[in-house]
Residue, then its C-alpha position, 0 to 999 in steps of 0.5 A: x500500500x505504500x508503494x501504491x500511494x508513492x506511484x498512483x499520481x504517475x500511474x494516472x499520469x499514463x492513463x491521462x496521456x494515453x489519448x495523444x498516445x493511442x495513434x503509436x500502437x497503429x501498424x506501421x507509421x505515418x507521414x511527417x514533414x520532417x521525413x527522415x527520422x528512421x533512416x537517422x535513427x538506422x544511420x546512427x545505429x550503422x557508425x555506433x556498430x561501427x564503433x564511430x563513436x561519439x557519432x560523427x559521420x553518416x555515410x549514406x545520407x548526403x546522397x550517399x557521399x556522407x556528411x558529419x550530421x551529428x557533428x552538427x545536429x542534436x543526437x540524444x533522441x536517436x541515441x535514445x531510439x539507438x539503446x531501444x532498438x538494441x534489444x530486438x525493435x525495429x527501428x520504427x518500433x524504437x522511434x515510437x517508444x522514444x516517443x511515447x517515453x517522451x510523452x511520459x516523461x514530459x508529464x512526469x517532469x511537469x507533473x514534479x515541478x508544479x507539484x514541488x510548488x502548487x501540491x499533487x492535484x495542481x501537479x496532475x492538471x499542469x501534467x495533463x494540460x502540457x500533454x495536450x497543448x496543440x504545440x505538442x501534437x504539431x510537433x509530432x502528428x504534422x512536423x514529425x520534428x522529434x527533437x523538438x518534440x522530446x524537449x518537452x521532456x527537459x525544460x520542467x526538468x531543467x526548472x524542477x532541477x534548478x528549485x532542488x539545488x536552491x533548496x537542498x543546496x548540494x552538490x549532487x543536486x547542481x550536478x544533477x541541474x547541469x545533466x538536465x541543461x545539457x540534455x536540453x543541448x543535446x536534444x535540441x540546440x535551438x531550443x536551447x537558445x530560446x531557453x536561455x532568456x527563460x532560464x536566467x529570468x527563473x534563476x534570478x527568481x530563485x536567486x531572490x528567494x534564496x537571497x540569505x545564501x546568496x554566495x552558495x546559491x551563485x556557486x552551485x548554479x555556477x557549477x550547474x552550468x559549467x558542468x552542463x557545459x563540460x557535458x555537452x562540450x563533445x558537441x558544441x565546440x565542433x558544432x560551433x567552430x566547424x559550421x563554416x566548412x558547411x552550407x549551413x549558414x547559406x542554406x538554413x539562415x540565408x534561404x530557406x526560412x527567414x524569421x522575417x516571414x514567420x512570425x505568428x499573427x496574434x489572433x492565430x494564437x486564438x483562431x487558427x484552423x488544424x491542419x498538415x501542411x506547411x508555414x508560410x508567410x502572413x496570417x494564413x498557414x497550413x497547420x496550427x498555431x493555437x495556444x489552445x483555448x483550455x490553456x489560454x483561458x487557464x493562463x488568464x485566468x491565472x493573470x486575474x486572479x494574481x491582479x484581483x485576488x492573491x494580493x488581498x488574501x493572506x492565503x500565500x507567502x509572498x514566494x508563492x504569489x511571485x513565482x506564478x507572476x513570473x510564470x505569467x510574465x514568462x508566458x506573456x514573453x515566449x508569445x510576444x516572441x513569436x510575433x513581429x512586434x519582437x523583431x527588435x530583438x530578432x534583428x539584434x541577437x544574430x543567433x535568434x536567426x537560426x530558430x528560423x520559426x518564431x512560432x517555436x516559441x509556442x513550446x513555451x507557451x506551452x510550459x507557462x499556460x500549464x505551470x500556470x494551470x497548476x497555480x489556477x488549481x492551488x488556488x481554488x484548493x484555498x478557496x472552494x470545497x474539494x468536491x467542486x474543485x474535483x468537479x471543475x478539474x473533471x470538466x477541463x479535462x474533458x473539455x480539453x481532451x475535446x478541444x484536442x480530438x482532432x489535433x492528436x492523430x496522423x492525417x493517415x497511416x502507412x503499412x510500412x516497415x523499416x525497409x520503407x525508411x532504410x534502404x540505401x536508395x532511398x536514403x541516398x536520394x530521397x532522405x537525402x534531399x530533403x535536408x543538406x545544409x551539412x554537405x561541405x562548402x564547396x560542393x557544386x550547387x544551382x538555384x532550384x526554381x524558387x531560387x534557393x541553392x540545391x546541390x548539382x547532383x542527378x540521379x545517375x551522380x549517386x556512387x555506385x561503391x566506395x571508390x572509383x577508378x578515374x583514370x589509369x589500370x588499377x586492380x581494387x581489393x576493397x577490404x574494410x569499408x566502414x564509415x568512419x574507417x575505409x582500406x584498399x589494396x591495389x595493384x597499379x599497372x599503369x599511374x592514375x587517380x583513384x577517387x574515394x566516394x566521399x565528400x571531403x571534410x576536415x579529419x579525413x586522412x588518406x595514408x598510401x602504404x602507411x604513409x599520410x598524402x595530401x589528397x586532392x577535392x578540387x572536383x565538382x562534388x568536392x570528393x577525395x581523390x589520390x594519385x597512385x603511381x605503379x606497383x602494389x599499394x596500401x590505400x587506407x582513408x580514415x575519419x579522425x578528430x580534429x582539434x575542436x573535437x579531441x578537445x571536446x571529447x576530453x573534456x565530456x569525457x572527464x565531465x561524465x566521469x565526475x559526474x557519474x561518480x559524485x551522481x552514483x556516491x550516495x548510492x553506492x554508501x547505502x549499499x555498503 
């Protein structure tokens, strides 16, 4: 029975979510936009077996001349779809458990932080609202952008963290703080930028409660953060330093979405109809960007009851009445960002420009309209019988579960499985087309008919094996053809160019006979290219890191050491 009443909010929490989460159990999958997640998850899956670790470079995306994805994009949900599929899914099967997980663990971290400050019922309802926001099916149902979708798990996390190191005041709990910021980096690093204004705003707030211990509070946050770093530092160094060797800035700032076009119309935020198409420019897009009515009337709500009744009423410590006005103006802020009246600030912070889409800053919305749900019940808890407040929290939920009818669902389904999604033609062309902006600099490229910049490669471009003979007599024994790691032996009759199908990028080596050589890419598609002369060679071209990367992986390779130690410590003295 003690068991039972420590789990039954969490087991309850899984009954309320099995609505948004009932479409997962359907056969097969079912059409996003962002297409590509189960040929990422298998090309993960290929350089780890590989033992390319951390991931790097894919060898098949890239229209099958590879690219270095996870240098650059977000790895922790595949890593996550990766540890599932090793015990026996397949790759469909492991990204929609990620999923459900995801759904899961969001409630729960929601649940846990509002509960910390508002009790368990106000924790159940901000649970229950944040699984149901339309944000959260768009993000799923309609973009398929999983990343995004599963930093709905982190940010209650990061906040709930950040609550336990002002209170308790150790250094497992900072070290803890920081293991949940730099999940939010390694999920998704845009989000993250979005977040910082957020986080340091709650930060000052609790820097402010906990005013007396100033100095240790300042310490322990600081080691949060430097920690957070450390952790993520594998990541973020070469990402940083090493996106100028790529089409990203041309591509996704330069081109395809400019924040300019996308900001959200404010009566969208009310009336915007439910759709699977795409954003476009002006008040009239293809899917929606409601706040949701449950939540926006729950948010104010909220703001009427802080204006018109908290401040005469004895009923909270003045920490508890501040914390929701936070939460308010937090919520007031991630939607003034999604509109054209933020553009100052979009024009002035230039890493603001890689978001793309101020209407991300909907998952915020997200996060405070719930959080601020929580508030909304406490509140009434105060004031009216327990019996009506059961009865007003039965009929939003209903209310809400209506409301989201339609929005947690795929437009349709697809009996499909994962040779649908991992076959090497399909990833080389298909896949591959629908996202390249980590194709190295250099690399031939046209304007498309809208007049944006594509790559200059057919069909018939797509390499055939790893290597090609260009010109001379040469006899190819190919012996090892691993992503990251490829050797040759070939006996040359007569001199010529021998061409590796690969696009070149800092870190590749090519060693003849043990030997490293310069190689040549001077070519349209920026390939690896060698000149051999007569006689038997030993030809081996290797992925390595380079100095950003070494630097990364030392330092979170000694972050996740320390903090497995300090992290595992206290159990290890309850066993002993």
């Amino acid at each position: 029975m003690a068991l039972l009443k420590r789990v039954w909010p969490f087991l309850l929490l899984i009954i309320l979510s099995l609505f948004a989460i009932w479409p997962l159990f359907h056969p097969g999958f079912f059409p996003i936009h962002d297409d590509e997640q189960i040929a990422r998850l298998q090309q993960l899956t290929l350089v780890i077996n590989n033992f390319q670790i951390p991931p790097r470079w894919v060898p098949d995306l890239g229209f099958g001349f590879g690219f270095p994805l996870f240098n650059f994009y977000p790895p922790l949900f595949y890593y996550l779809g990766y540890l599932i599929h090793f015990f026996g899914f397949s790759f469909i099967n492991s990204t929609k458990i990620a999923i459900f997980l995801g759904f899961i663990l969001s409630s729960f971290f929601m649940f846990v932080w509002v509960r910390k400050h508002f009790g368990i019922l106000a924790g159940i309802f901000s649970a229950f609202l944040y699984t149901y926001v339309p944000y959260h099916a768009v993000d799923l149902y309609v973009r398929g952008a999983m990343s995004e979708f599963f930093s709905f798990v982190f940010i209650p996390a990061v906040f709930w963290s950040f609550d336990r190191v002002a209170e308790k005041k150790n250094l497992q709990s900072s070290l803890l703080a920081g293991i949940f910021l730099g999940f939010v980096i390694l999920t998704h690093n845009l989000v993250f930028i979005q977040f910082v204004p957020f986080l340091v705003i709650y930060l000052v707030y609790l820097i402010y409660i906990e005013r007396k211990n100033i100095g240790k509070v300042l310490s322990l946050f600081a080691v949060s953060i430097i920690s957070s770093i450390g952790l993520t530092l594998y990541f973020t160094l070469p990402a940083l330093l090493e996106k100028q060797y790529t089409l990203v800035d041309k591509i996704l700032t330069g081109e395809l979405a400019s924040y300019k076009l996308y900001f959200v119309c404010p009566t969208q935020f009310i009336n915007s109809p439910w759709g699977y198409g795409g954003s476009a420019p002006g008040c009239i897009d293809g899917m929606s960007f409601q706040i949701g009515k449950i939540p926006l009337f729950i948010s104010l709500l909220a703001f009427y009851l802080l204006i018109f009744f908290a401040p005469f009423k004895k009923i909270f410590k003045v920490k508890n009445v501040l914390l929701p006005v936070v939460g308010f103006i937090l919520f007031i802020f991630s939607v003034f960002m999604a509109t054209s009246y933020s553009q100052l600030i979009w024009n002035a912070v230039a890493p603001l420009s890689y978001i793309q889409f101020p209407w991300r800053f909907l998952l915020f919305t997200a996060v405070f309209t719930s959080f601020l749900g929580g508030f909304v019940i406490s509140f009434l808890q105060k004031y009216v019988n327990r019996l009506i407040v059961y009865a007003i929290l039965i009929i939003l939920m209903i209310a809400t579960i209506c409301s989201a009818r339609n929005d947690f669902k795929p437009q349709s389904y697809l009996n499909v499985s994962d040779s649908f999604y991992t076959s090497k033609q399909d990833i080389q062309w298909r896949v591959s087309g629908l996202s390249y902006e980590y194709v190295p600099n250099g690399v031939a490229t046209k304007l498309s008919s809208r007049g944006t910049t594509m790559l200059d490669i057919s069909e018939t471009d797509l390499p055939k094996q790893s290597f090609q003979v260009l010109s001379g007599n040469m006899k190819v024994d190919q012996r090892i053809n691993k992503p990251q790691y490829k050797r040759y032996e070939i006996l040359v009759d007569s001199p010529g160019q021998f061409r590796i199908n690969t696009f070149s990028f800092p870190g590749w080596k090519v060693l003849v006979d043990s030997k490293k050589v310069e190689y040549n890419d001077t070519n349209k598609l920026k390939l690896i290219e060698i000149g051999l002369s007569n006689g038997r060679h030993n030809v081996e071209v290797l992925f390595s890191d380079t100095l950003p990367r070494t630097v990364g992986n030392i330092v979170s390779g000694f972050t996740i050491l320390f903090l497995l130690i300090f992290e595992l410590k206290p159990l290890l003295k309850k066993k002993l």
